[in-house]
Structures are given as structure tokens and as C-alpha cells.
C-alpha positions as CSV (number, residue, x, y, z in Angstrom):
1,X,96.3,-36.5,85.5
2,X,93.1,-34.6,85.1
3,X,91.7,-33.8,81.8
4,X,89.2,-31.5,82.2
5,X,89.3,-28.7,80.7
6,X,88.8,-25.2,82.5
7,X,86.0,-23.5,80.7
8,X,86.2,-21.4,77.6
9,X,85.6,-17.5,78.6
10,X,82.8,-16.0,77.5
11,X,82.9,-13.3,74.8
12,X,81.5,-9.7,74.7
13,X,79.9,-8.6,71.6
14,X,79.3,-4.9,71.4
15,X,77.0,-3.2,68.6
16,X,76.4,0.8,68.3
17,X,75.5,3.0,65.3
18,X,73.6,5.8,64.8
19,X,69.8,6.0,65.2
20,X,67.7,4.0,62.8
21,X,70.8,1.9,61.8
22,X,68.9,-1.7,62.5
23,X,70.5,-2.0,66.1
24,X,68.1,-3.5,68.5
25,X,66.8,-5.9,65.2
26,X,70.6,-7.3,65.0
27,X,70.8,-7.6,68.4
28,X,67.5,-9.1,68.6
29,X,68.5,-11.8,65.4
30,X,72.4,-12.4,67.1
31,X,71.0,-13.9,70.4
32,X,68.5,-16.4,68.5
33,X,70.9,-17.8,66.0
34,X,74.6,-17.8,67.7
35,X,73.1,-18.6,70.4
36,X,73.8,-15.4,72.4
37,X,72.4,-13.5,75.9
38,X,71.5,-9.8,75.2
39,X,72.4,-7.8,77.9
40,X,69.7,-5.3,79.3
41,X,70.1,-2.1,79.6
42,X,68.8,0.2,82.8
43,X,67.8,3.6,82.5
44,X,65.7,6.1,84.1
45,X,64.1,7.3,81.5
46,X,60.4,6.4,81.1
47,X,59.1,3.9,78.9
48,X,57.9,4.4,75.7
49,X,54.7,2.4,74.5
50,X,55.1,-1.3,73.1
51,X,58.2,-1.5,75.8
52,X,58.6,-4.2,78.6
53,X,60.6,-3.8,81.2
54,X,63.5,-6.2,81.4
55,X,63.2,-7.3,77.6
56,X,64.1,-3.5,76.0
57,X,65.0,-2.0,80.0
58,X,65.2,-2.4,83.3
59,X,63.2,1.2,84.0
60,X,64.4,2.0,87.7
61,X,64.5,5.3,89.3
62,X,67.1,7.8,90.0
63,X,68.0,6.7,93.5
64,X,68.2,2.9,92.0
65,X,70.3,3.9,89.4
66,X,72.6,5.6,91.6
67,X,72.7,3.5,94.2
68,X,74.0,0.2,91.8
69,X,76.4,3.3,89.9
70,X,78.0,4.0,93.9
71,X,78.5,0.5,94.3
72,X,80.2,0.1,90.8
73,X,77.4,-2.0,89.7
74,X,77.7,-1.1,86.0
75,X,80.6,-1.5,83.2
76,X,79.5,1.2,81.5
77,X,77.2,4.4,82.1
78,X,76.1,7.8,80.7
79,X,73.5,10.4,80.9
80,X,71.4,11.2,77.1
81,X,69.0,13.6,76.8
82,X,68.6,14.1,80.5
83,X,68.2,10.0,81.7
84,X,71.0,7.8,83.2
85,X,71.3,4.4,81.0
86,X,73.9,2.0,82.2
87,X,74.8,-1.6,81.1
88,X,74.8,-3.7,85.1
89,X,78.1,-5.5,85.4
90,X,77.0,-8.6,87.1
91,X,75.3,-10.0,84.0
92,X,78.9,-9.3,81.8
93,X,80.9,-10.7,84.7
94,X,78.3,-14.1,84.6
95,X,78.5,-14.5,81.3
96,X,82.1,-14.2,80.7
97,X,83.3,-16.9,83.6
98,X,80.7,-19.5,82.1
99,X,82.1,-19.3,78.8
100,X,78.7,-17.7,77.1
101,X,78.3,-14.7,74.5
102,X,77.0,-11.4,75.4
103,X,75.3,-8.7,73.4
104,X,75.6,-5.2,74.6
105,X,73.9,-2.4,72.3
106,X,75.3,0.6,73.6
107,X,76.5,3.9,72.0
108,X,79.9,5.4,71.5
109,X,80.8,7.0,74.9
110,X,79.5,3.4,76.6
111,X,81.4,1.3,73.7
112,X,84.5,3.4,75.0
113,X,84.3,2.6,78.7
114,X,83.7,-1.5,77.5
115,X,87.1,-1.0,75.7
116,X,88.9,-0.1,78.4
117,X,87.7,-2.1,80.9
118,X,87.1,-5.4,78.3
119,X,90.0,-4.9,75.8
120,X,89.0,-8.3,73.9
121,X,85.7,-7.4,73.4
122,X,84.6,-7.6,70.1
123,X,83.2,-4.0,69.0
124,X,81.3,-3.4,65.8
125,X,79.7,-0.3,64.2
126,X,76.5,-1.1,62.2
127,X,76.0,1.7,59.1
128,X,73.1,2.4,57.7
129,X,73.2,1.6,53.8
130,X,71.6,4.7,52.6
131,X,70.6,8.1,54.6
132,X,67.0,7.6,53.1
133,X,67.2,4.0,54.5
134,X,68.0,5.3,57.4
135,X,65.3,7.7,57.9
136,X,62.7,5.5,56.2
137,X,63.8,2.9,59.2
138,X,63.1,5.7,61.9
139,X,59.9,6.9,60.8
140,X,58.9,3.1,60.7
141,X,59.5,2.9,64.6
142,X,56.1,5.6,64.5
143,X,57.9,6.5,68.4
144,X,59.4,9.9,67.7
145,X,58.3,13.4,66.7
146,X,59.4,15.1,63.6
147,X,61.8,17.2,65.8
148,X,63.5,13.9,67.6
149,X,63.7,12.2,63.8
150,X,65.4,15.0,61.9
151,X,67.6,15.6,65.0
152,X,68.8,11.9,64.7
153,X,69.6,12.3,61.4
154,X,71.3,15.4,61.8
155,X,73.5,13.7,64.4
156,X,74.4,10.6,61.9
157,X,77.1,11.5,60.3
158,X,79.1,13.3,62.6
159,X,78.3,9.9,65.0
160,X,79.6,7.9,62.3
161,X,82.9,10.1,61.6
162,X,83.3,10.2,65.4
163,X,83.4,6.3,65.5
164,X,86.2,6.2,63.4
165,X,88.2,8.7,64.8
166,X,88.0,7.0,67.9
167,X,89.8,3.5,66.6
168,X,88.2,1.3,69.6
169,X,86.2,-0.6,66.8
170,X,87.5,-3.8,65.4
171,X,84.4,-3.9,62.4
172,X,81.9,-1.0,60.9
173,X,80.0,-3.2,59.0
174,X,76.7,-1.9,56.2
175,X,73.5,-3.4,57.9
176,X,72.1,-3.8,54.2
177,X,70.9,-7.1,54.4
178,X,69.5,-8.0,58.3
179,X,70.2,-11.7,57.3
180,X,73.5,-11.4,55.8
181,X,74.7,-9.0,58.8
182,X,73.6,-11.9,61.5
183,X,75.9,-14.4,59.7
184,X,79.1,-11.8,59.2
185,X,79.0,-11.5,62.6
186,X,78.5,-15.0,63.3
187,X,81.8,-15.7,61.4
188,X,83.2,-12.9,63.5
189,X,82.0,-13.9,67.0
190,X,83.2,-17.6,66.2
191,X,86.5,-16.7,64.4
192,X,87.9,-14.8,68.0
């Protein structure tokens, strides 16, 4: 009788929140210490300075991105702002037959389209533990204008009331203390 065992399927960890929320750092933190894979992005929007492509995005052009969107090459996809950002299948598909954890950091509409399509995937919204936390957070990136940072604000709370309203979230979860946040979602990721 064989006893090997057929391998463990991997997990999907998705994160989202509004703008200045600590995404990208939790992300970052998760894949060192669970150990985890983050998954990257592609857009066709262009890059901003201190970016690398394939560590914050694969930056491809139009006709890329629509030729791997034709040949249902991504698991989720939307347009923002005017650019196409999409999250490439094959890397999700990889991960989950070898048994390994992926991150995704995507936003609402892409966290929606991961729920259908990945039902067990485990989807948390970060919060932001004050509004002036929040904002002191964005204007710490030194990235956007004045415009783009009181428009992300502005956007916020109905971001966060939309999240709830949708119910495809298993956690929304205060990103208070980066450390503490890691390990809760540790616990989480290893509990499922």
C-alpha cells in the first residue's frame, strides 16, 4: 500500500484596503515570515520612481496586456484611472498545485472576481487605525500630488463601507501595529 501523501494545496491569501492602509508593507512582511510568494501584479500604467519591474509590476504594454487578458491569462483584471492591472493566473495556478501560499494585494472589484473563481481563498481587509494615520502614511510615500492624496482619502470611507456591504471578506482587520498584523494573519493563514 502506498503511503505517500498527495500534496497539500496551496492557499490564496488576498489583502485590499484603501490607499495608505499599510498594504504593500503587509504584503511585503507576510511573504518573509510565513513563508509566502507575493504575486505580481501587471499593469500598463507607467512606473513611478523607486519601482522595479517584476518586484512592485510587471509594466507591459497595452497589446501585452490584452493579448494574456484574450487568452484568459489572468484571474482577476480591471481598468483604474485609465491603466489595465491584472493579477496572471499561471503564477496562482503554480502555487496552489504545489501546496505553497500566495499573496495577492488587489482592490475590491479584483478581490470579487478571486472569490468567485477561488471560493476558499482567504480574503482580508486591512483598516487604517486612524484617518490622520492614514493620511500621515500617504504623504510619507512623497509619490502623489495634493490632488491624488486628498482624492484617496475622500474615497476611504465609502471603500471601506463598500467592503462590507459586499460580504466576500472573511477578516477586516486594524493594521495598527505592522508586527502584530503579520502574526494575526499568520494564525489565520495557518488555522485554514
Amino acid at each position: 500500500m502506498d503511503q505517500t501523501k498527495a500534496p497539500r494545496r496551496g492557499r490564496v491569501v488576498v489583502i485590499s484596503g484603501p490607499s495608505g492602509v499599510g498594504k504593500s508593507t503587509t504584503c511585503r512582511r507576510l511573504c518573509a515570515d510565513v513563508p509566502a510568494e507575493f504575486s505580481v501584479s501587471w499593469t500598463t500604467r507607467p512606473r513611478r520612481p523607486g519601482e522595479e519591474d517584476d518586484r512592485d509590476y510587471r509594466f507591459v504594454d497595452a497589446a501585452t496586456f490584452e493579448r494574456l487578458l484574450a487568452e484568459n491569462g489572468f484571474i482577476e483584471h480591471a481598468e483604474v484611472y485609465g491603466h489595465r492591472y491584472g493579477t496572471p493566473r499561471a503564477p496562482v495556478d503554480e502555487a496552489l498545485r504545489t501546496g505553497r501560499t500566495i499573496v495577492l494585494e488587489i482592490d475590491i472589484n479584483g478581490a470579487r472576481q478571486v472569490r468567485r473563481v477561488l471560493p476558499e481563498a482567504l480574503m482580508i481587509f486591512l483598516l487604517p487605525p486612524t484617518p490622520e494615520e492614514q493620511a500621515r502614511r500617504i504623504l510619507g510615500r512623497r509619490t502623489d500630488s495634493q490632488a491624488e492624496i486628498e482624492k484617496r482619502l475622500a474615497r476611504a470611507d465609502g471603500e471601506i463601507r463598500h467592503a462590507k456591504e459586499l460580504g466576500i471578506y472573511d477578516c477586516f482587520l486594524v493594521n495598527d501595529d505592522p508586527d502584530q498584523t503579520v502574526e494575526t494573519i499568520r494564525g489565520w493563514i495557518e488555522a485554514r
